[in-house]
N, C-alpha and C positions, 0 to 999 in steps of 0.2 A: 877153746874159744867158743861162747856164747854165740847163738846164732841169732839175727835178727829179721822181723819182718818187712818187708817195703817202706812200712808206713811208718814204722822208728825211723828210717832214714829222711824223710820228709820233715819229721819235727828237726832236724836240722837245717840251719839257713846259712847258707855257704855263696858268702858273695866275693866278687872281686872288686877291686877298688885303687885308687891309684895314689900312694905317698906323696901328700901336700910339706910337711913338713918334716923332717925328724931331728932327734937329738939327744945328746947320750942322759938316762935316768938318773938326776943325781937319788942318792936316800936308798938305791936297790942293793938290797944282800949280794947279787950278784950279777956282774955287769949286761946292762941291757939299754937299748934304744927309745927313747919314745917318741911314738909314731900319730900323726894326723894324718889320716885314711879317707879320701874323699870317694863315697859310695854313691855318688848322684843325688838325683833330686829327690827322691823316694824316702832314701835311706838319709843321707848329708854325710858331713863329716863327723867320724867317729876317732878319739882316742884308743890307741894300743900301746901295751906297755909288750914288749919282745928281746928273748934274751940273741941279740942279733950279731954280736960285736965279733966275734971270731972270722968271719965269711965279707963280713959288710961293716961299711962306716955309714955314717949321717948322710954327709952329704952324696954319695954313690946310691946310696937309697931313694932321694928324692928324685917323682917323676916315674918310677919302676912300679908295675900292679903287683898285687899280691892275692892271695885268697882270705880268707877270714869269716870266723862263724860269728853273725852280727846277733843272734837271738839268745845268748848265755846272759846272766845278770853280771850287771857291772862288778867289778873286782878292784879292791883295795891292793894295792901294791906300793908300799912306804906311804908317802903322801901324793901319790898320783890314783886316778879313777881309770882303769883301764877298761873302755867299752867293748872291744871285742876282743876276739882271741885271734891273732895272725899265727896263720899255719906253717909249718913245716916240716921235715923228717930231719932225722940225725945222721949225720956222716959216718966215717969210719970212727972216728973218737968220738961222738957224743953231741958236737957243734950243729947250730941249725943251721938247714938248708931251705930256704924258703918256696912254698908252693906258689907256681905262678905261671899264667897260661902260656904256650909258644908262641902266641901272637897276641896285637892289641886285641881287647875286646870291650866293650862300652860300660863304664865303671857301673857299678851294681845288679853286671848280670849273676842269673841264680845258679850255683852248681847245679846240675842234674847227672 
């Protein structure tokens, strides 16, 4: 593994945000969520397209923060515009687990 400086970590923007709406992606190769991500006033509501369904439904998603890198370009995914990229790791089999602080925190604060 490549090593990186401080300041590569910085060009990344790693905010938290809290699911306004979600609902399952029709048109995706493989089954996933689509997510409205309310990042505050700064940032707004952003679109995410997330392969979520293993772990999570729709409606148990909305309301729950997440993390999300907001500064990648927008992503074609079937005919949805997926604006950032919501984070998580993979379980024992492969399914995402979503990154997300242990308590509230105020939508669109910045990883560090």
């Amino acid at each position: 593994m490549s090593q990186i400086v401080y300041a590569d970590f910085e060009k990344v923007d790693i905010r938290v945000g809290t699911i306004r709406s979600a609902q399952p992606l029709d048109g995706a190769r493989k089954p996933a969520i689509r997510l409205e991500i309310d990042f505050g006033p700064e940032i707004g509501v952003r679109k995410s397209s997330a392969q979520l369904t293993v772990h999570y439904t729709p409606e148990r998603l909305v309301g729950r923060q997440v993390a999300a890198v907001v500064n990648f370009p927008p992503r074609q995914i079937g005919k949805f515009m997926s604006e950032v990229l919501t984070l998580g790791f993979p379980d024992g089999d492969g399914s995402v687990v979503l990154v997300v602080p242990d308590k509230a925190v105020p939508d669109g604060g910045k990883l560090f």
